[in-house]
Backbone bond lengths (Angstrom), bond angles and torsions (degrees), N, CA, C in turn:
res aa  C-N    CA-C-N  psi(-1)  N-CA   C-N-CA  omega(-1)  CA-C   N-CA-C  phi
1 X - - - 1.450 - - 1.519 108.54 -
2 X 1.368 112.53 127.49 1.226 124.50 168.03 1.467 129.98 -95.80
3 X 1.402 121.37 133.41 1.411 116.94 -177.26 1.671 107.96 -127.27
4 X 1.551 103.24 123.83 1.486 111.77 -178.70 1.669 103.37 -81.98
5 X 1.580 134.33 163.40 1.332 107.68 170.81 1.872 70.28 -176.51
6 X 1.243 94.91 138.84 1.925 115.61 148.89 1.481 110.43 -92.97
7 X 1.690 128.11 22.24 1.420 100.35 173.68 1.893 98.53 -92.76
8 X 1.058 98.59 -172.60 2.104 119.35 175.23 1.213 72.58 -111.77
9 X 1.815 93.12 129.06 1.248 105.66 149.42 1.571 106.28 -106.16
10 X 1.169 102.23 159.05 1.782 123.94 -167.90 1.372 105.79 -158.92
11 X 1.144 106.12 126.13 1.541 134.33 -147.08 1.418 116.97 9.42
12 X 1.158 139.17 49.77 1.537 158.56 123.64 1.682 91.94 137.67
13 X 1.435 138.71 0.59 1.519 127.42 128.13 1.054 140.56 -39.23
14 X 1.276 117.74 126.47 1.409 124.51 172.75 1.532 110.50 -80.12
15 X 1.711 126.45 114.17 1.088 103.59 170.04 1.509 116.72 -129.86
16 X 1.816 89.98 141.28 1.978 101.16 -160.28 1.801 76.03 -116.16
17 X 2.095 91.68 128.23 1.105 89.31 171.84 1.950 95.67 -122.46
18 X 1.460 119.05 148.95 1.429 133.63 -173.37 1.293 97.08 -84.89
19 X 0.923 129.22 -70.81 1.875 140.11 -173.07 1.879 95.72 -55.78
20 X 0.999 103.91 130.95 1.570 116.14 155.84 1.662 115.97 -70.79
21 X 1.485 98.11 123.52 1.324 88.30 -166.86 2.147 110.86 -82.20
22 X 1.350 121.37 -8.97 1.069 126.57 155.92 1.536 124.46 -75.29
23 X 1.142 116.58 -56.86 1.733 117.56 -172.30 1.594 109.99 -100.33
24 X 1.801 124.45 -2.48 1.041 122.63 175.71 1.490 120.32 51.65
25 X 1.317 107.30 35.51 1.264 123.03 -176.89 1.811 113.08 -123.29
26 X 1.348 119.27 124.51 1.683 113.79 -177.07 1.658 115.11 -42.10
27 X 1.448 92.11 129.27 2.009 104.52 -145.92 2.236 71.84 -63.14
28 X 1.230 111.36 -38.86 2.156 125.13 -171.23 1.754 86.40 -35.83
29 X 1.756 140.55 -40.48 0.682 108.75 -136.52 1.891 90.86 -137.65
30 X 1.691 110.36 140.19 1.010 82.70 179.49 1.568 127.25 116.70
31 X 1.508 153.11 99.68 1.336 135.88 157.34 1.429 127.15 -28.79
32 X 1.106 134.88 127.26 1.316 143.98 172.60 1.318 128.95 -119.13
33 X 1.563 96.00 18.75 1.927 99.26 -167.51 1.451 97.72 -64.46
34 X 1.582 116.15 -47.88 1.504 126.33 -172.80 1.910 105.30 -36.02
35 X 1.136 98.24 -62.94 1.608 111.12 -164.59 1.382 94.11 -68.48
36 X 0.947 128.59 -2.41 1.825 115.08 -161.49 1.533 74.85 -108.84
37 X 1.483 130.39 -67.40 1.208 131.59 178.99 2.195 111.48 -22.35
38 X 1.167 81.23 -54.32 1.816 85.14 -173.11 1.382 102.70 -70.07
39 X 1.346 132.73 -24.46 1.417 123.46 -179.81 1.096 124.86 -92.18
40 X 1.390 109.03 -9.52 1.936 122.56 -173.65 2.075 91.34 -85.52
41 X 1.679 111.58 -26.14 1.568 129.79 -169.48 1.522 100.20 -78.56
42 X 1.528 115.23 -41.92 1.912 118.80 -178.67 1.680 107.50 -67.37
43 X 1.256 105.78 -44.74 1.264 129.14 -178.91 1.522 109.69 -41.56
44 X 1.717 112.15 -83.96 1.192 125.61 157.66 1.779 115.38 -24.20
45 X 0.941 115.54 -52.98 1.699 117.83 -156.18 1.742 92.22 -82.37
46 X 1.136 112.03 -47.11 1.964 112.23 168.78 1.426 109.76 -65.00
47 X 1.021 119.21 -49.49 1.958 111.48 166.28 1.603 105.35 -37.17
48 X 1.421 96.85 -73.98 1.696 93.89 -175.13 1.324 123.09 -36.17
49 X 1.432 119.27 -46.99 1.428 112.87 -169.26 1.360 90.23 -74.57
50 X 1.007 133.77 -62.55 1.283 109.41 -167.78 1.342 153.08 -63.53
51 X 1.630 89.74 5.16 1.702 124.09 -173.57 2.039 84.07 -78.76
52 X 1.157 106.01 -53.07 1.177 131.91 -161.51 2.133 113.00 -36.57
53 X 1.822 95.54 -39.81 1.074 138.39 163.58 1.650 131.37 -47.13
54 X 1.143 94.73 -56.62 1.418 119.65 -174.51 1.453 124.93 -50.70
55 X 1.085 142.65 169.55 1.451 141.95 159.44 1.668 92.38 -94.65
56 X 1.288 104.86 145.82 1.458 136.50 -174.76 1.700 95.76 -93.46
57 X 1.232 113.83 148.94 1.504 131.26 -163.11 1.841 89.36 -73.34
58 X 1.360 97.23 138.53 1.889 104.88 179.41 1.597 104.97 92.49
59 X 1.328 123.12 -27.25 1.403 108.17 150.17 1.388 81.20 107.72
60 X 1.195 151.57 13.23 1.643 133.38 135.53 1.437 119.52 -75.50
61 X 1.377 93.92 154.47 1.527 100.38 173.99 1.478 118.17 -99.97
């Protein structure tokens, strides 16, 4: 059995959020490329630091 879904799952939750979490506007209503744009940008910039973090493949730092 297959299940299609647009929620994020996070830690084996599915989470569907209504409110836009950038423009606070009902995600039902409305363009959202902008806000999706700025969150795909938070995303990226928290990856990095935390790439930043990591042990490097072979086990040096």
């Amino acid at each position: 059995m297959t299940s299609t879904s647009t929620g994020k799952l996070t830690s084996g939750v599915l989470e569907f959020q209504a409110v836009c979490d950038q423009c606070q506007r009902p995600r039902v209503i409305g363009n959202h490329v902008k806000c999706s744009k700025i969150r795909q940008q938070i995303h990226a910039t928290r990856n990095e630091r935390q790439d930043g973090t990591r042990s490097r493949p072979g086990g040096t730092r």
